[in-house]
Residue frames as a rotation matrix with the C-alpha (Angstrom) as fourth column:
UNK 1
-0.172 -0.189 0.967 39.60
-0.821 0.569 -0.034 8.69
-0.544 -0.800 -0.253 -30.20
UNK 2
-0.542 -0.300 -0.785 40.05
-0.711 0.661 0.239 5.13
0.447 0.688 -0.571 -31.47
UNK 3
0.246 0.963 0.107 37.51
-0.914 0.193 0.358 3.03
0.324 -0.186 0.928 -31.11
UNK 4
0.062 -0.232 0.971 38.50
-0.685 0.697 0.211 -0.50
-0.726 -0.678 -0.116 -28.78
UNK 5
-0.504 -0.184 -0.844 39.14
-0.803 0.461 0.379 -3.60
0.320 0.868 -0.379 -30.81
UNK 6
0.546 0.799 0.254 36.97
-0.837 0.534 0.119 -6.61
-0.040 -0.278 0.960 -30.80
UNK 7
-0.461 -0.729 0.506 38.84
-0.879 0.455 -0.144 -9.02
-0.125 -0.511 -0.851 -29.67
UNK 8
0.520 0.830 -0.204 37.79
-0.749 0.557 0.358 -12.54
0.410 -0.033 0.911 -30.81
UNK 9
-0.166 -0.593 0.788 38.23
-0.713 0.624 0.319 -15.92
-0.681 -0.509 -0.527 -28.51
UNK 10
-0.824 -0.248 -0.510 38.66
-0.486 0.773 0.409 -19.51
0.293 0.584 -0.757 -29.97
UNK 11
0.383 0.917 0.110 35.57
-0.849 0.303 0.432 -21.67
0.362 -0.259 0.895 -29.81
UNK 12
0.443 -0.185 -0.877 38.04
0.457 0.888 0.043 -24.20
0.771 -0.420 0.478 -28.16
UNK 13
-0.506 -0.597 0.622 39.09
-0.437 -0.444 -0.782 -21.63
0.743 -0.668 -0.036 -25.29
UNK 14
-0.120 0.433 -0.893 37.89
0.761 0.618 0.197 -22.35
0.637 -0.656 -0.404 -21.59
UNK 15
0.708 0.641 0.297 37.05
0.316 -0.663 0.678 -20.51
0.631 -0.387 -0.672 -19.44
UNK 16
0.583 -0.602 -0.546 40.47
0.731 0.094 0.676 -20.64
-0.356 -0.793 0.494 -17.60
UNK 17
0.816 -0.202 -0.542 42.26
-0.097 -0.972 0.216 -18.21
-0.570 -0.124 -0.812 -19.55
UNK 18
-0.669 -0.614 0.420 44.46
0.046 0.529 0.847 -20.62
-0.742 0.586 -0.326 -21.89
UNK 19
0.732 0.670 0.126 42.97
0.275 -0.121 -0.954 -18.82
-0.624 0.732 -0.273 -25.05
UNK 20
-0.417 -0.883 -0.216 44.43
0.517 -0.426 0.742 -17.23
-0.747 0.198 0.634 -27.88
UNK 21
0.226 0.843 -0.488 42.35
0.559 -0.523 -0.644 -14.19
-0.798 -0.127 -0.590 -29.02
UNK 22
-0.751 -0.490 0.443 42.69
0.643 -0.390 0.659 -12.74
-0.151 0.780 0.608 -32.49
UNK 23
0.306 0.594 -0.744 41.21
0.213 -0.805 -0.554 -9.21
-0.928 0.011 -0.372 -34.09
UNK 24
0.131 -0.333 0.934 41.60
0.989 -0.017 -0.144 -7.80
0.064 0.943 0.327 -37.80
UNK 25
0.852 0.323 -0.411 42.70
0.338 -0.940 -0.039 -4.28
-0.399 -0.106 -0.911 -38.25
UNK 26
0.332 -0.328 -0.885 43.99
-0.544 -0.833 0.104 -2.00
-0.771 0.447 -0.454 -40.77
UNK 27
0.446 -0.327 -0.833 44.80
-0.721 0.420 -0.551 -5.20
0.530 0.847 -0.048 -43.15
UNK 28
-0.430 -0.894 0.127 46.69
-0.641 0.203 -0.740 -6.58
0.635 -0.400 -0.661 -40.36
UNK 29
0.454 0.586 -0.671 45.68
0.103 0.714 0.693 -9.87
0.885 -0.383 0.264 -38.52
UNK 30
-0.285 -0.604 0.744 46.66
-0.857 -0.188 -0.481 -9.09
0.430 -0.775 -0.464 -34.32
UNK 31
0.331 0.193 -0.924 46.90
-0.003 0.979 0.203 -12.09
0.943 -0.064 0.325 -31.92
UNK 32
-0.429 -0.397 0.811 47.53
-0.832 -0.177 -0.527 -12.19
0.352 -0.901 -0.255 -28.35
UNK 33
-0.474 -0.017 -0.880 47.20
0.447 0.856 -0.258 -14.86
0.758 -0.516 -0.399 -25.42
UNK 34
0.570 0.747 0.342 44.40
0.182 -0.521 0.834 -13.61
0.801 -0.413 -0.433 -23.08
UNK 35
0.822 -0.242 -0.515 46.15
0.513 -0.078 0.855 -14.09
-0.248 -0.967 0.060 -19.70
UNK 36
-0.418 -0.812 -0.406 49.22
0.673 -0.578 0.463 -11.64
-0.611 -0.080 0.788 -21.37
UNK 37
0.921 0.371 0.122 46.88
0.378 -0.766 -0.520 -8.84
-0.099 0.525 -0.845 -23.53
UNK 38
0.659 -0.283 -0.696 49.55
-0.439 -0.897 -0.050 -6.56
-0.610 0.339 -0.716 -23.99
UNK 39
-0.428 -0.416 0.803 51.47
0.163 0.838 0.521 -9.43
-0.889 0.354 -0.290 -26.03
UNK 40
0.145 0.728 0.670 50.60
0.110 0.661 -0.742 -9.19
-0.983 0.181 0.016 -29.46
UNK 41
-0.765 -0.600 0.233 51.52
0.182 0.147 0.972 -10.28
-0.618 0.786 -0.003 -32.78
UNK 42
0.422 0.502 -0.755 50.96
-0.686 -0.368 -0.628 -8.78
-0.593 0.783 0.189 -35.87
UNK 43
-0.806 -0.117 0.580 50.71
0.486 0.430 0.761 -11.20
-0.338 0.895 -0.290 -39.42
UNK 44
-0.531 0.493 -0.689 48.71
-0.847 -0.279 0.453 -11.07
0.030 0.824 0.566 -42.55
UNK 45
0.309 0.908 0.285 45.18
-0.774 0.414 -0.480 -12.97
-0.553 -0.072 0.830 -43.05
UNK 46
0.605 -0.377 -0.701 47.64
0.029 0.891 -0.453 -15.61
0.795 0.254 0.550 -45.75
UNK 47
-0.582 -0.807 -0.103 50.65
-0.377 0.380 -0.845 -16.17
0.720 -0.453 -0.525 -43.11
UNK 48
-0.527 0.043 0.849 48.12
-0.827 0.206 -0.524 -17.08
-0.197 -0.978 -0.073 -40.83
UNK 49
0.823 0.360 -0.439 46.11
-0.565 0.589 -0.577 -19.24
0.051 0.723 0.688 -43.42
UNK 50
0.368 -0.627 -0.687 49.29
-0.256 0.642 -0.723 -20.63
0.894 0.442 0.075 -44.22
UNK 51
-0.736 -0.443 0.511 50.37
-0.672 0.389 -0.630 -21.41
0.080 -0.808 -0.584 -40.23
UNK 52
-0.099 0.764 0.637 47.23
-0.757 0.358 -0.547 -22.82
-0.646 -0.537 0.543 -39.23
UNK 53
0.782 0.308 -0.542 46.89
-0.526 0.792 -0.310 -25.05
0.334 0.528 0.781 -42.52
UNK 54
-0.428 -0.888 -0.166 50.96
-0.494 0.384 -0.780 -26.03
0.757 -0.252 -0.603 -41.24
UNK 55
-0.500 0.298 0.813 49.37
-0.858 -0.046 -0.511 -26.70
-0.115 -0.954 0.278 -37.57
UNK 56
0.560 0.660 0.501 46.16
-0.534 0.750 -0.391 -28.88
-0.634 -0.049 0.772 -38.62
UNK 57
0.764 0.011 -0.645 48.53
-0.463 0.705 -0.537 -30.71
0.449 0.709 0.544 -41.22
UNK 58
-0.616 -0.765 0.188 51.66
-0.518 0.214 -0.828 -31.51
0.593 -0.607 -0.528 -38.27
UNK 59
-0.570 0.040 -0.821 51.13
0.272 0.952 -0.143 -34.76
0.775 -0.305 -0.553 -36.54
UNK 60
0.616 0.677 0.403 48.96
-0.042 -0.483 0.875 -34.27
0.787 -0.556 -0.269 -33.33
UNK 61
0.400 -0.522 -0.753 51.66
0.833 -0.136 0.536 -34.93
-0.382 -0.842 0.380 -30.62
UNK 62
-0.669 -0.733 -0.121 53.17
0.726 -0.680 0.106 -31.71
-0.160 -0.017 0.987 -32.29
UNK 63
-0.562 0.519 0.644 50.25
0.305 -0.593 0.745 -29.65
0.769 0.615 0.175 -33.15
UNK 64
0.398 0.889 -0.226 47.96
0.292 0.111 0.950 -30.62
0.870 -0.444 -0.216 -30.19
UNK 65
-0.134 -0.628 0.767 48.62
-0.763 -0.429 -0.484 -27.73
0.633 -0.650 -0.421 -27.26
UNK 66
-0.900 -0.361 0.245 48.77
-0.357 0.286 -0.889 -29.46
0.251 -0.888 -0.386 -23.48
UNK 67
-0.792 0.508 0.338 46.23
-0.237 0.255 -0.937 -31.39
-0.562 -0.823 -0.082 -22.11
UNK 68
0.593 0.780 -0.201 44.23
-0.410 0.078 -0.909 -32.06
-0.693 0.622 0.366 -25.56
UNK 69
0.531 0.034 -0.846 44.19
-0.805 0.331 -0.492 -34.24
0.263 0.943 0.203 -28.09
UNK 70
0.721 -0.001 -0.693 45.98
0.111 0.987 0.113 -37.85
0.684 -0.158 0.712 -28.10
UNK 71
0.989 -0.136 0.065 47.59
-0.106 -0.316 0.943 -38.88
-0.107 -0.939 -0.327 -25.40
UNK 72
0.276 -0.909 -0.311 51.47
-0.931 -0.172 -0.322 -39.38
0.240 0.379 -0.894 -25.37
UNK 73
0.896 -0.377 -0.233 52.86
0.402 0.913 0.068 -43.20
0.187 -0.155 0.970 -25.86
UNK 74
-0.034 -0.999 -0.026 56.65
0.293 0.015 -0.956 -41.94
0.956 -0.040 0.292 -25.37
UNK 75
-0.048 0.005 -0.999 58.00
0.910 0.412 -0.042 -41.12
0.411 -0.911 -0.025 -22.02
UNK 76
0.914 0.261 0.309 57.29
0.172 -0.942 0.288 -38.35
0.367 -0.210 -0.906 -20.03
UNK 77
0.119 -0.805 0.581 59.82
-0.135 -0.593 -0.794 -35.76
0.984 0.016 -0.180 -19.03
UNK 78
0.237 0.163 -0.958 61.07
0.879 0.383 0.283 -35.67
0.413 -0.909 -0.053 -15.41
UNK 79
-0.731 -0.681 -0.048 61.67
0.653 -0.676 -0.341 -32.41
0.200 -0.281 0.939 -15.14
């Protein structure tokens, strides 16, 4: 029997369930989105090194998810 994975959360999750929960196994970095667990991507410990350094270097209206970070000066959608 295979022993459960440890699932870790972001220290910027909430408590609402708008996380995104990552684990290491077999060499292989897994990700998933708490509120869909059975979702879940597999990368390597550099592609994700190398997204995340992409992420924190992309402007913040494109990096920063919903409801965080600066606010938006352009108009809002109406849809």
């Amino acid at each position: 029997m295979t022993a459960p994975l440890a699932w870790q959360k972001s220290t910027y999750s909430q408590d609402n369930g708008d996380c995104v929960e990552l684990t290491a196994h077999g060499g292989a970095v897994l990700l998933r989105e708490s509120d869909n667990p059975a979702v879940v991507l597999t990368t390597t410990r550099k592609d994700l090194a190398r997204f995340l350094h992409f992420l924190k270097a992309a402007p913040t209206s494109t990096a920063a998810p919903a409801g965080r970070g600066r606010r938006r000066t352009g108009p809002r959608s109406t849809s």
